[in-house]
TORKOLKOL-207302 format. One record per atom (N, C-alpha, C): z, y, x; residue in three letters; residue number from 1; atom name. Coordinates in Angstrom, 2 decimals. Example, Ala and Ser with C-alpha at 12.3 -4.5 7.8 and 13.67 -1.06 7.14 Angstrom:
      c3      c2      c1 lummar zafi pati
    7.80   -5.69   13.19    Ala    1    N
    7.80   -4.50   12.30    Ala    1   CA
    7.80   -3.30   13.20    Ala    1    C
    7.08   -2.25   12.85    Ser    2    N
    7.14   -1.06   13.67    Ser    2   CA
    7.87    0.03   12.90    Ser    2    C
//
This chain:
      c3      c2      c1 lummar zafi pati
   73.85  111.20   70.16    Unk    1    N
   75.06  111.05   69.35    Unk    1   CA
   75.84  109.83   69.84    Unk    1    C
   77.13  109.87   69.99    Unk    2    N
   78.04  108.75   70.38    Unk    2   CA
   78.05  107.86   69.59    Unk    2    C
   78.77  106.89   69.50    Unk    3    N
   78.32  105.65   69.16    Unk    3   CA
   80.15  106.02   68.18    Unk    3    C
   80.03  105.25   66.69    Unk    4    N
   81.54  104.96   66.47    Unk    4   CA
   82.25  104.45   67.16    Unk    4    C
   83.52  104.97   67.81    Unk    5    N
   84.90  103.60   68.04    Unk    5   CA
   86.23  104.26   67.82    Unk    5    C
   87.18  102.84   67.65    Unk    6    N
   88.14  103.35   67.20    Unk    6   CA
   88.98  102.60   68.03    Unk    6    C
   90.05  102.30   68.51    Unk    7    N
   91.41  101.82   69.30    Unk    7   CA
   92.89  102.25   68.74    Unk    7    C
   93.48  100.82   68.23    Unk    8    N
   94.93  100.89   67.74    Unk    8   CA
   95.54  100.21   68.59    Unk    8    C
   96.52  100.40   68.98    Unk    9    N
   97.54   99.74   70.01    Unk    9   CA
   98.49  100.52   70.25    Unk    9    C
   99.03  100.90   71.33    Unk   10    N
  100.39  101.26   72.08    Unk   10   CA
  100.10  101.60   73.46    Unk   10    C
  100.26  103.17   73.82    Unk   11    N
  100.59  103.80   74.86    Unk   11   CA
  101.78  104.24   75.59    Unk   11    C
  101.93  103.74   76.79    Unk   12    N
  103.21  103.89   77.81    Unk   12   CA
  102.44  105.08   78.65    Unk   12    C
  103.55  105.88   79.20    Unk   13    N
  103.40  106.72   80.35    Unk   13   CA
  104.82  107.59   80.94    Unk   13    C
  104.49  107.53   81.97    Unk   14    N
  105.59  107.66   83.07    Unk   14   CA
  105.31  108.67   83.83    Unk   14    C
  106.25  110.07   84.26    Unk   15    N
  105.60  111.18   84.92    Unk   15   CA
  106.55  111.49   85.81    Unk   15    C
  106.51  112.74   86.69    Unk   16    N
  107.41  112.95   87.58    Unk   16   CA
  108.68  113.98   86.77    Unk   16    C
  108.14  114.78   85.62    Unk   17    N
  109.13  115.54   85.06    Unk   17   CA
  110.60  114.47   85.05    Unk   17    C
  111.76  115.49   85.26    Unk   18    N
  112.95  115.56   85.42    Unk   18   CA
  113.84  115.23   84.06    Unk   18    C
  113.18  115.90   82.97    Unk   19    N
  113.28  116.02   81.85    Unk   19   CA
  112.46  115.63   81.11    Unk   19    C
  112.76  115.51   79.81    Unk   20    N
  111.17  114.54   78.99    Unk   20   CA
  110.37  115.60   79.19    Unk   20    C
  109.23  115.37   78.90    Unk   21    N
  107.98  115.83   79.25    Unk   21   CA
  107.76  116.82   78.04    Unk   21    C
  107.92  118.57   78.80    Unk   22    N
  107.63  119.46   77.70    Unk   22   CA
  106.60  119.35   76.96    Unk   22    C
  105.27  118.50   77.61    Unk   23    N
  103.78  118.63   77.14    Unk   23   CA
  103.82  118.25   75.54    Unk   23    C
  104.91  117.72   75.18    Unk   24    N
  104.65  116.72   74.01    Unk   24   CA
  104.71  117.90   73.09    Unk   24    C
  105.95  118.78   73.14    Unk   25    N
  106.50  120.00   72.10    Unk   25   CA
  105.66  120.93   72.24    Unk   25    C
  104.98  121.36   73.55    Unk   26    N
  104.34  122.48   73.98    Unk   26   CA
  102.96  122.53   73.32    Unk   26    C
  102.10  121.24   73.75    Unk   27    N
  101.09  120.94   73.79    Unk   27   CA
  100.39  121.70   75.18    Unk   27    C
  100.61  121.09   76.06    Unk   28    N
  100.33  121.49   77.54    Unk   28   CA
  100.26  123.06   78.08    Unk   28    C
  101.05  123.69   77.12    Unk   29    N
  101.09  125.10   77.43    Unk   29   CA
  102.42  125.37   77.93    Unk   29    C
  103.33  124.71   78.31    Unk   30    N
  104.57  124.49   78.99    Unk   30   CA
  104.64  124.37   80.48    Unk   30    C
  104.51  124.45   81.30    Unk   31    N
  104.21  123.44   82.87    Unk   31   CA
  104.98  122.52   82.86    Unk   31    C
  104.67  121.28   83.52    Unk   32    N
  105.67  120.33   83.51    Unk   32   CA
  107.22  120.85   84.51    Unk   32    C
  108.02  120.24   84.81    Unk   33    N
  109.19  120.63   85.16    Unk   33   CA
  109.13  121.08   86.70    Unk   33    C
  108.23  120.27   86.97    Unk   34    N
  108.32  120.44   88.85    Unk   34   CA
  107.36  121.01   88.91    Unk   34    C
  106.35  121.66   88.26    Unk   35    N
  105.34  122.76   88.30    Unk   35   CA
  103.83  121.77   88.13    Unk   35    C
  104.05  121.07   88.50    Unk   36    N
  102.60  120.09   88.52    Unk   36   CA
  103.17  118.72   88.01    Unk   36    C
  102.14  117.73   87.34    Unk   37    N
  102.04  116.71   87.06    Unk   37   CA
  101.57  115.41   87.10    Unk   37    C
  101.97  114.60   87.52    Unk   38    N
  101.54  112.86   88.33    Unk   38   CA
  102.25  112.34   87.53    Unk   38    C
  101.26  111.01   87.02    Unk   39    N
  102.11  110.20   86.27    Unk   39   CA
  100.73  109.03   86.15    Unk   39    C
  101.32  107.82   85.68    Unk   40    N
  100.72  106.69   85.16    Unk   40   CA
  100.69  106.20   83.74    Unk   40    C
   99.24  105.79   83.39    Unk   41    N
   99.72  105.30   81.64    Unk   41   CA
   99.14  104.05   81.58    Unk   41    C
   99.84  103.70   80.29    Unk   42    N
   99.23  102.01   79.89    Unk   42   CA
   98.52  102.24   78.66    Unk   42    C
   97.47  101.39   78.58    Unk   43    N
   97.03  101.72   76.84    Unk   43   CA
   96.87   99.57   76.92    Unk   43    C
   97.90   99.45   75.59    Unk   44    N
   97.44   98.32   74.77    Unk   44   CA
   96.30   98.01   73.82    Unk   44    C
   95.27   97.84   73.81    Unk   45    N
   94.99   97.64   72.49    Unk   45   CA
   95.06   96.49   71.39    Unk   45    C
   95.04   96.52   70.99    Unk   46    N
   95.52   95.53   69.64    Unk   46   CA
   94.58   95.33   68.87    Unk   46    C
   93.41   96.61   68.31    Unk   47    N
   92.36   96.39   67.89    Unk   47   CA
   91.45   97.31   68.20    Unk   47    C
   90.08   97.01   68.60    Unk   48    N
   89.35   98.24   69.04    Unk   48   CA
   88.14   97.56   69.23    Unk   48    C
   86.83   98.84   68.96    Unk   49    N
   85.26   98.30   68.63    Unk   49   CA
   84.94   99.83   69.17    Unk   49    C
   84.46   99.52   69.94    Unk   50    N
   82.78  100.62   70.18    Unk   50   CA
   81.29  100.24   70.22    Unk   50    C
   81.02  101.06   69.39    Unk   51    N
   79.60  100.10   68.89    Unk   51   CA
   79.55   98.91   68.69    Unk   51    C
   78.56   98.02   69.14    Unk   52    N
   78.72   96.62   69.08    Unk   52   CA
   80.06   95.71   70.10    Unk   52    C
   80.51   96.45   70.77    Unk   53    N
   81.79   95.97   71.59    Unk   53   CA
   82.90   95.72   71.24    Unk   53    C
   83.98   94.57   71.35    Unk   54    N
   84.90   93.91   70.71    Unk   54   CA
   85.78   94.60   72.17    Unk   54    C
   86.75   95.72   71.96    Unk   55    N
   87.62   95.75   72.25    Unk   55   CA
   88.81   95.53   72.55    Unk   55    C
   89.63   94.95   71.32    Unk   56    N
   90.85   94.05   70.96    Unk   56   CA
   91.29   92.99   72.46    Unk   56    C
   92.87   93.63   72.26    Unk   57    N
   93.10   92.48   73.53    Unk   57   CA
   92.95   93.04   74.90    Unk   57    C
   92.49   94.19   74.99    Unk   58    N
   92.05   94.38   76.50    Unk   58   CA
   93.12   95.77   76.50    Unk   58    C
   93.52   96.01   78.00    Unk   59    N
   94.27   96.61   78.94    Unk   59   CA
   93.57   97.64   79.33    Unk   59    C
   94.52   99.05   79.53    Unk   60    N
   93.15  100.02   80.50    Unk   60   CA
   94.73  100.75   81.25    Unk   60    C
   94.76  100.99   82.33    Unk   61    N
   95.62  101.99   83.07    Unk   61   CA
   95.17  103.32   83.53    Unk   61    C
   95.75  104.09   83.89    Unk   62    N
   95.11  105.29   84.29    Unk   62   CA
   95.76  105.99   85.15    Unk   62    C
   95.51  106.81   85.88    Unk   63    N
   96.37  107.85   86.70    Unk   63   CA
   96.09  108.98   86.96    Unk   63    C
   97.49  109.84   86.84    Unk   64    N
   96.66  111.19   86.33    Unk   64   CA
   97.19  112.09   87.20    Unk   64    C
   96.87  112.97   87.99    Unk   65    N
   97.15  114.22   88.98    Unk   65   CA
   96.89  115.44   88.64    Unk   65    C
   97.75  116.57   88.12    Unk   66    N
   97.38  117.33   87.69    Unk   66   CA
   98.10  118.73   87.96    Unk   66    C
   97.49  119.88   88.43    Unk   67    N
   97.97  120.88   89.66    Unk   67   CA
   99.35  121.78   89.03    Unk   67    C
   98.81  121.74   87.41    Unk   68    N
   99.60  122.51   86.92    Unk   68   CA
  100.13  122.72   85.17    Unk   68    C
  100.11  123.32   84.45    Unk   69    N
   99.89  123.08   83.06    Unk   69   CA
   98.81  121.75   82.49    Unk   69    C
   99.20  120.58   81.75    Unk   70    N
   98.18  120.29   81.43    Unk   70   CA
   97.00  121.12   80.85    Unk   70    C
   97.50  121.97   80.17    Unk   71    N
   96.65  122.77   79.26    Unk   71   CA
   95.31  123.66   79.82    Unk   71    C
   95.14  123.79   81.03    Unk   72    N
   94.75  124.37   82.40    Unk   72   CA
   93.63  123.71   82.77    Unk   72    C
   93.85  122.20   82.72    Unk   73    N
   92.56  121.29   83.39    Unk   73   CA
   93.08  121.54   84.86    Unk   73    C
   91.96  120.91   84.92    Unk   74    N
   91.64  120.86   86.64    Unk   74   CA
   92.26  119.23   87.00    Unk   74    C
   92.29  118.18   85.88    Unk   75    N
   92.73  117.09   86.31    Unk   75   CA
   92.30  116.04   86.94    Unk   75    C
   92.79  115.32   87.70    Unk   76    N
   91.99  114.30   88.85    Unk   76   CA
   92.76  113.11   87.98    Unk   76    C
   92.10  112.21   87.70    Unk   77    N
   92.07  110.95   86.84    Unk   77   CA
   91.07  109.92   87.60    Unk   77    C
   92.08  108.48   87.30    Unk   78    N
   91.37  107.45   87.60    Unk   78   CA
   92.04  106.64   86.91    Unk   78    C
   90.90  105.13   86.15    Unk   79    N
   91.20  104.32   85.29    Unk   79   CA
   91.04  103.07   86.15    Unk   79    C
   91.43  102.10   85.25    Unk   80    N
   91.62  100.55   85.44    Unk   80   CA
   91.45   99.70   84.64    Unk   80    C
   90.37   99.40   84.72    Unk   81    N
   89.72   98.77   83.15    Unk   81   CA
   90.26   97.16   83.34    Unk   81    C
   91.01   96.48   82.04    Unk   82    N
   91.12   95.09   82.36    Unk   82   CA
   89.57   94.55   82.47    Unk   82    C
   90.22   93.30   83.50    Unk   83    N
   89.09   92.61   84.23    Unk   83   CA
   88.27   91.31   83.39    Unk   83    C
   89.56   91.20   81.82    Unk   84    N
   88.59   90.31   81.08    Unk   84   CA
   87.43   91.15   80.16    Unk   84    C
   87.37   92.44   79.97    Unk   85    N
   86.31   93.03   79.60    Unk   85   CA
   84.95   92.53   79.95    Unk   85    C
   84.08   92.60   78.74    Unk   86    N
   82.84   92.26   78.88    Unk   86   CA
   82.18   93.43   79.53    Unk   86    C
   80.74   93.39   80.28    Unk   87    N
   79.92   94.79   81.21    Unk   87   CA
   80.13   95.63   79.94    Unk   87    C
   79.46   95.05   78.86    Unk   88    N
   78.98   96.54   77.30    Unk   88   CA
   81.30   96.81   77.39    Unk   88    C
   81.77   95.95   76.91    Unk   89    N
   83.79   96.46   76.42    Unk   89   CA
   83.52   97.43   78.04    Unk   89    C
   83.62   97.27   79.30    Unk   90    N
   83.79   98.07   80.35    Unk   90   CA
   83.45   99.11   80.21    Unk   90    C
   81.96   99.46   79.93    Unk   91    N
   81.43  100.79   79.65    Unk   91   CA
   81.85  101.93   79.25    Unk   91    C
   82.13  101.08   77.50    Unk   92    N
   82.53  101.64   76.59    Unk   92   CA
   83.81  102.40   76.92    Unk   92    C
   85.02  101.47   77.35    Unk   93    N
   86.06  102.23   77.67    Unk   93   CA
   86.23  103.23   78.39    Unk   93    C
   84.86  103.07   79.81    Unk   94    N
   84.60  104.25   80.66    Unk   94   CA
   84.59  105.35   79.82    Unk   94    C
   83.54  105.23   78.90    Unk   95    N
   82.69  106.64   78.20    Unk   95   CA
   84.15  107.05   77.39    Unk   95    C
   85.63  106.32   77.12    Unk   96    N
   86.30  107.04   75.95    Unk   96   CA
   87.08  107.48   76.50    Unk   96    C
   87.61  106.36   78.09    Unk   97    N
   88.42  107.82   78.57    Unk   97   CA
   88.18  108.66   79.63    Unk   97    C
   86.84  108.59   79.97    Unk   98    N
   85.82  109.84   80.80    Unk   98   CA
   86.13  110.78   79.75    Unk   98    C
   86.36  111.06   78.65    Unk   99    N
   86.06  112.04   77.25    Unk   99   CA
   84.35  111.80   76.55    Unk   99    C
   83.63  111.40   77.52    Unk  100    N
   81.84  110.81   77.19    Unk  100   CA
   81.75  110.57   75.80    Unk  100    C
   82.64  109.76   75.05    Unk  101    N
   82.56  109.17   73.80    Unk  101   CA
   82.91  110.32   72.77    Unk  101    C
   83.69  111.07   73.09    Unk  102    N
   84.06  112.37   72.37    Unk  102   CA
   85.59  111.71   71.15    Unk  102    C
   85.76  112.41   70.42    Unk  103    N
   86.96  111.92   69.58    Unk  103   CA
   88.27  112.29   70.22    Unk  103    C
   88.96  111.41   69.97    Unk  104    N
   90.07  111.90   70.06    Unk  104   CA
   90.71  112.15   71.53    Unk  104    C
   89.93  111.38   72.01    Unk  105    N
   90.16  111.43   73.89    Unk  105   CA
   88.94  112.36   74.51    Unk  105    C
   88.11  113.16   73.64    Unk  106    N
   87.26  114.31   73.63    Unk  106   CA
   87.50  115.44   75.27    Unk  106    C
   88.82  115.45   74.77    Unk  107    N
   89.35  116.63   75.35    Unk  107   CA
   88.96  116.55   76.93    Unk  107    C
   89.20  114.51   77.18    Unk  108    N
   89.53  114.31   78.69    Unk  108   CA
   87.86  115.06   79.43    Unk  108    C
   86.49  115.52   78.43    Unk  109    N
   85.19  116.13   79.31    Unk  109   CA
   85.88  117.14   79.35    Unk  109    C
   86.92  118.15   78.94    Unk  110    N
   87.02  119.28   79.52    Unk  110   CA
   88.04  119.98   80.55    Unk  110    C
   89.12  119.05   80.68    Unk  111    N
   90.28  118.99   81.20    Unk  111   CA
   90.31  118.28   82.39    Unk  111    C
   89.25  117.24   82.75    Unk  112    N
   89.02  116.50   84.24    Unk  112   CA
   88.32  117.40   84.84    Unk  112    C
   88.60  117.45   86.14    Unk  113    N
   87.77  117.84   87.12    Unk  113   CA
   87.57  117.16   87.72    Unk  113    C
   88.13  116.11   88.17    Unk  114    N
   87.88  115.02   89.11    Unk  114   CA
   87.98  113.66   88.18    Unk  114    C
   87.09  112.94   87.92    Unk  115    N
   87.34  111.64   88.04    Unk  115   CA
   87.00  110.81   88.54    Unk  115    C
   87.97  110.19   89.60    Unk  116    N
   87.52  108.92   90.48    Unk  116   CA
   87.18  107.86   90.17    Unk  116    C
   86.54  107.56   88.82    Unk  117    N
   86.02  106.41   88.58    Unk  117   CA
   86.87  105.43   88.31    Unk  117    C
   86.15  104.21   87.83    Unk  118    N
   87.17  102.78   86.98    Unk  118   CA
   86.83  102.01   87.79    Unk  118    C
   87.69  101.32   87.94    Unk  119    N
   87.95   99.86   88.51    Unk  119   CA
   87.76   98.63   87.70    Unk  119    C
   87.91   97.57   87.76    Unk  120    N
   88.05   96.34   87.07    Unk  120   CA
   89.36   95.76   88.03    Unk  120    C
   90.48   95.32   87.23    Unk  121    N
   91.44   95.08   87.63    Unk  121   CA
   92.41   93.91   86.53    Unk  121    C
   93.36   93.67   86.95    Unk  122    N
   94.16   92.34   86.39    Unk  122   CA
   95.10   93.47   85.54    Unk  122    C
   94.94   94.32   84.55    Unk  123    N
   96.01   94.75   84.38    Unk  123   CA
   96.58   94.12   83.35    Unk  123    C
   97.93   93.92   83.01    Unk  124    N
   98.73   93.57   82.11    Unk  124   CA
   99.55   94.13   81.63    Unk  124    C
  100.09   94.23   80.22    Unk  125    N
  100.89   94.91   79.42    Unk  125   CA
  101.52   93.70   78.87    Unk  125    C
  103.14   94.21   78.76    Unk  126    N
  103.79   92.74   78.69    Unk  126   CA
  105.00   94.02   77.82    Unk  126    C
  105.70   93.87   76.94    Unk  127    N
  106.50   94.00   76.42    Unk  127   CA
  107.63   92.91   76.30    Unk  127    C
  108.74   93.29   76.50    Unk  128    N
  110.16   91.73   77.08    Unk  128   CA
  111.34   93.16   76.27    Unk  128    C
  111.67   92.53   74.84    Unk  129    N
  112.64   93.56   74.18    Unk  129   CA
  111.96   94.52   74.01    Unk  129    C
  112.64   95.71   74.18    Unk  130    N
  112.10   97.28   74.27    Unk  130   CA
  111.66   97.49   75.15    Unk  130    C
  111.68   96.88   76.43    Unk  131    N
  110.86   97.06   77.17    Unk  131   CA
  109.37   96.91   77.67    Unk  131    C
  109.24   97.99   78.25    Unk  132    N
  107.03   97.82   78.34    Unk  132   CA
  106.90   97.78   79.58    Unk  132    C
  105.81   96.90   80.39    Unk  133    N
  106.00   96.83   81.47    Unk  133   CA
  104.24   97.01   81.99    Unk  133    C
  103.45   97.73   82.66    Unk  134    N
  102.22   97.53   82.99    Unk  134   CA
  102.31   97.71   84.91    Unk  134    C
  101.89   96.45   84.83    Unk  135    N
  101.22   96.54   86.33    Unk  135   CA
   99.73   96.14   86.61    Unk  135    C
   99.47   96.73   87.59    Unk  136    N
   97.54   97.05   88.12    Unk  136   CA
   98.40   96.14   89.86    Unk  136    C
   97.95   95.04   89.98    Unk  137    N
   98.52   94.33   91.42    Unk  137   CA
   97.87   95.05   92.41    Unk  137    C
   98.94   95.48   93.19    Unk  138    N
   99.15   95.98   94.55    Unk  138   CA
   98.44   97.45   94.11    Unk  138    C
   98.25   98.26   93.00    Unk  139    N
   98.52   99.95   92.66    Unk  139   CA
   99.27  100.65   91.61    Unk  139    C
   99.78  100.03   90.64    Unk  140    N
  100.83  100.29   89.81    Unk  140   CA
  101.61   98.98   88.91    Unk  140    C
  103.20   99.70   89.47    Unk  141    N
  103.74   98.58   88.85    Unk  141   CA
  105.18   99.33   87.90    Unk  141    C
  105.06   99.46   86.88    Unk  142    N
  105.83  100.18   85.95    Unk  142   CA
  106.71   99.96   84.83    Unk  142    C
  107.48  100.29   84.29    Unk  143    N
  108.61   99.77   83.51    Unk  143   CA
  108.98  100.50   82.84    Unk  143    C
  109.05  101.02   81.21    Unk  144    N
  110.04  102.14   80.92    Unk  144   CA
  110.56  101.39   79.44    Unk  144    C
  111.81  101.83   79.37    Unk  145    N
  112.67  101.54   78.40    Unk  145   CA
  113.21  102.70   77.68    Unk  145    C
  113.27  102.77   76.38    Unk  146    N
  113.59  103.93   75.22    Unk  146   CA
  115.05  103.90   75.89    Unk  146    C
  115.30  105.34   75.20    Unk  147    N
  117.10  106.02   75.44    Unk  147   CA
  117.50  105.82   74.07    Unk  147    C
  118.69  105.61   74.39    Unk  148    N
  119.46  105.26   72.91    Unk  148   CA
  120.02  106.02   72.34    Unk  148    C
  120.10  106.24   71.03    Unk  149    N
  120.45  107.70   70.22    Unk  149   CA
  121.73  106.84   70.00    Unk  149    C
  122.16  107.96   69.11    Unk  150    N
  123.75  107.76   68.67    Unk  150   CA
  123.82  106.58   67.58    Unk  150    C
  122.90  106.17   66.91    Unk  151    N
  122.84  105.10   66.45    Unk  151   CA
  122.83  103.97   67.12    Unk  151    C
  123.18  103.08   67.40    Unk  152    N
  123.23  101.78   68.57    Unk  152   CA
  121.84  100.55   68.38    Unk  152    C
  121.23  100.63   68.95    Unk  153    N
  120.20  100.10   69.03    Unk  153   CA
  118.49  101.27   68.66    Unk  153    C
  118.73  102.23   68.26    Unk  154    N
  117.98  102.77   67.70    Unk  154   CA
  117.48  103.99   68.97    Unk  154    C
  116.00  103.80   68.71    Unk  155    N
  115.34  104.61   69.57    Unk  155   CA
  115.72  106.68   69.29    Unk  155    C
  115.51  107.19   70.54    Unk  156    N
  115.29  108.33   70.28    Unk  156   CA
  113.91  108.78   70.12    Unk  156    C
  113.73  109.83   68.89    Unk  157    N
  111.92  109.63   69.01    Unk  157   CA
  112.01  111.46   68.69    Unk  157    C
  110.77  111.41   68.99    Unk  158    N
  110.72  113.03   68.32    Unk  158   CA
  109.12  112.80   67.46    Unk  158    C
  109.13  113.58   66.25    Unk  159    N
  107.90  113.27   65.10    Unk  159   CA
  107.52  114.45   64.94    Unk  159    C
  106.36  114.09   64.08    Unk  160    N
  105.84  114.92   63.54    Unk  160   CA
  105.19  116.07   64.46    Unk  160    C
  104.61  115.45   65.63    Unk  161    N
  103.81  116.70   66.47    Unk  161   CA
  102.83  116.63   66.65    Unk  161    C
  101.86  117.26   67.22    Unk  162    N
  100.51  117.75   67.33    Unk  162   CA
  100.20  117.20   68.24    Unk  162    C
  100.95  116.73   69.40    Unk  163    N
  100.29  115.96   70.55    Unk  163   CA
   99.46  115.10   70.19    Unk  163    C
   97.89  115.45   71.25    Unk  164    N
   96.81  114.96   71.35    Unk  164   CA
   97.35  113.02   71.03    Unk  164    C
   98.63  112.15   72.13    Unk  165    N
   98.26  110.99   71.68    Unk  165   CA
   98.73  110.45   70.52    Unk  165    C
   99.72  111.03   69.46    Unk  166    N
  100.15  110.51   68.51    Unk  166   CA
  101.20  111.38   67.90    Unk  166    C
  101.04  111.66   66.76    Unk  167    N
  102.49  112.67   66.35    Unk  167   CA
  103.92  112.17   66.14    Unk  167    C
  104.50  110.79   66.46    Unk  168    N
  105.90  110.42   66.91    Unk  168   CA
  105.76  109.73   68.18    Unk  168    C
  106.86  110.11   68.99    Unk  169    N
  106.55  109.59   70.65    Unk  169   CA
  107.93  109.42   70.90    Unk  169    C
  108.16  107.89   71.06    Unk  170    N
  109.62  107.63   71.56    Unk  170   CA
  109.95  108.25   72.94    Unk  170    C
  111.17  108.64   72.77    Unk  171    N
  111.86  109.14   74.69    Unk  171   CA
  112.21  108.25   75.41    Unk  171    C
  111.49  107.92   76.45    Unk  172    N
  111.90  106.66   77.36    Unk  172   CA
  112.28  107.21   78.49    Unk  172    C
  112.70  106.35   79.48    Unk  173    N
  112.99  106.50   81.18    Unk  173   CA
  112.10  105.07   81.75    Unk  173    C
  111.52  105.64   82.99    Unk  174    N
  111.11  104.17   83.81    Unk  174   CA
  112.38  103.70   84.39    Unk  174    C
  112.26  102.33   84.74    Unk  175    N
  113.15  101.72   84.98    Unk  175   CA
  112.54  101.10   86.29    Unk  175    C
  111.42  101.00   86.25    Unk  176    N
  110.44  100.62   87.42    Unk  176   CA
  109.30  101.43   87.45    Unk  176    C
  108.84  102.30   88.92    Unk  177    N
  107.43  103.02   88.68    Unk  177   CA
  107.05  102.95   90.19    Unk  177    C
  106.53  102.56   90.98    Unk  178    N
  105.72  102.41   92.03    Unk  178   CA
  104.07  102.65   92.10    Unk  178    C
  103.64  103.50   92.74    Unk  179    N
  102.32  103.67   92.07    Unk  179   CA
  101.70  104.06   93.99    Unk  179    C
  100.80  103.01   93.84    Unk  180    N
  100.06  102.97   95.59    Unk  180   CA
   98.34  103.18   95.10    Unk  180    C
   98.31  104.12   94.98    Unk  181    N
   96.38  104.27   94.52    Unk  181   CA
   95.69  105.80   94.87    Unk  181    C
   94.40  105.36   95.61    Unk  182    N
   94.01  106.83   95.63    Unk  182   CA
   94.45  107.66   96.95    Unk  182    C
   95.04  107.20   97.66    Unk  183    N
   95.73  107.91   98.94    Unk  183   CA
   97.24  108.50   97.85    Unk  183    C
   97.70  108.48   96.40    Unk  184    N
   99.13  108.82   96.36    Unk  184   CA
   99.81  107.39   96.32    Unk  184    C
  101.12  108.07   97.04    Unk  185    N
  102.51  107.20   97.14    Unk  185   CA
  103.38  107.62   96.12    Unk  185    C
  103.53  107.13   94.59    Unk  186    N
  104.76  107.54   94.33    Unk  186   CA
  105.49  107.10   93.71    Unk  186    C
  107.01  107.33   93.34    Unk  187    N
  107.88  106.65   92.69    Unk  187   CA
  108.83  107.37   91.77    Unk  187    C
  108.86  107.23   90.65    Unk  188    N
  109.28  108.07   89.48    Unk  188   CA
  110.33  107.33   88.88    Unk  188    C
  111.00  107.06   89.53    Unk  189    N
  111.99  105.57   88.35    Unk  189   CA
  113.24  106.39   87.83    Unk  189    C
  113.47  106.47   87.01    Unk  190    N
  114.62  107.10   86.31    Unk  190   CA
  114.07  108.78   85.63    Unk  190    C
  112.67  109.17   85.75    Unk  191    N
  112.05  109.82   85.08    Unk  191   CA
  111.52  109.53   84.06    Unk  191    C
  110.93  110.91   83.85    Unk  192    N
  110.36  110.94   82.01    Unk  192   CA
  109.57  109.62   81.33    Unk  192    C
  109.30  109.50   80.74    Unk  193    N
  108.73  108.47   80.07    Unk  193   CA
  108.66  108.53   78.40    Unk  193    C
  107.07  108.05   78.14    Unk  194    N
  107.31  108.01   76.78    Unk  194   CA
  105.95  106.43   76.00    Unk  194    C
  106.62  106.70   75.18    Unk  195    N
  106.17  105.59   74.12    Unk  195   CA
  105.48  106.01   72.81    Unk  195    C
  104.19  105.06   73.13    Unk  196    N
  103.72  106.06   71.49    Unk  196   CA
  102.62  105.38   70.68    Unk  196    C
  102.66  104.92   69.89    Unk  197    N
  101.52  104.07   68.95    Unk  197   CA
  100.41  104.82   68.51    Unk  197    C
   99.18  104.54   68.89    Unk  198    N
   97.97  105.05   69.19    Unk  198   CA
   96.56  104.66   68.00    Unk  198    C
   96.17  105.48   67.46    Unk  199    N
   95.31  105.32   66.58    Unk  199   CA
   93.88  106.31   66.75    Unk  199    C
   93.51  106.39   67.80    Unk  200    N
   92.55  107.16   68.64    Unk  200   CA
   90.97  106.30   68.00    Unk  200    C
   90.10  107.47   67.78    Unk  201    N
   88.89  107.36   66.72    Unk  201   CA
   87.51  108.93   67.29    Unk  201    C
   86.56  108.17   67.45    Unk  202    N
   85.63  108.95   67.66    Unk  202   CA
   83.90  108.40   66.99    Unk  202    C
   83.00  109.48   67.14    Unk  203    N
   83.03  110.32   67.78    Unk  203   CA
   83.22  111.70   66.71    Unk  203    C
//
């Protein structure tokens, strides 16, 4: 049996779709726009415990390659565990977003096919305004900023959905996306992007 944990914070992610990312409305039964899907995410946490492990405060990045529908699997994933993590906080984060831990990031044992394993890395999450910024030095360096609705200052969001990371997910664009990891080269800047406050709980 898995161990309890829970993680509150704030998720960024940045993809190659053209258009916001159908996955959110669809629930990965859409294909993304260009038929397949690459993209990078940030997870903040703010507060988080697995088992005896003090989560809070720590960084995880990820990168995700994926052939076709999310909904499909067959995804090649690799993480980036921040480097102030303790060995037990490292683990732990392995096992939640391997899917190992089960819960709400469950899904990721059935939907990976490949995962290339975690790193320990400098990552940082820095928010400056509305803007979110996560870079992994010298393999991802990223930026996305919300679109502005007709209200002036006010985010565009869409609510109330079923998506696996949160049921309101602001509409962003990167503003910066460079991503050197893994043998991919890529650059997504002025693509999809989204924003989304995270309350992820297992097992």
């Amino acid at each position: 049996m898995a161990e309890p944990w829970r993680i509150e914070g704030e998720l960024i992610l940045n993809c190659n779709c053209t258009v916001f990312c159908p996955c959110v409305v669809s629930l990965g039964k859409h294909p993304p726009t260009e038929g397949y899907c690459q993209a990078w995410a940030g997870v903040r946490i703010d507060q988080g415990r697995a088992g005896d492990a003090d989560l809070s405060g720590l960084n995880v990045a990820l990168l995700l390659d994926i052939p076709g529908s999310m909904g499909r699997g067959n995804w090649t994933v690799a993480a980036y565990i921040d480097e102030r993590a303790s060995d037990e906080a490292f683990d732990k984060l392995v096992e939640i977003f391997s899917g190992r831990a089960r819960g709400t990031t469950g899904l990721f044992s059935v939907l990976v096919g490949n995962f290339l394993g975690a790193e320990r890395a400098a990552v940082t999450f820095e928010t400056e305004g509305q803007r979110r910024r996560l870079t992994v030095p010298k393999k991802i360096l990223g930026e996305v900023a919300p679109i502005e609705g007709a209200a002036p200052g006010e985010e565009v969001k869409v609510v109330n959905t079923q998506y696996w990371m949160g049921p309101d997910i602001t509409v962003a664009q990167a503003t910066q996306s460079r991503v050197r990891a893994f043998g991919r080269v890529w650059d997504f800047v002025g693509r999809s992007a989204e924003i989304c406050q995270i309350s992820w709980a297992g097992p």
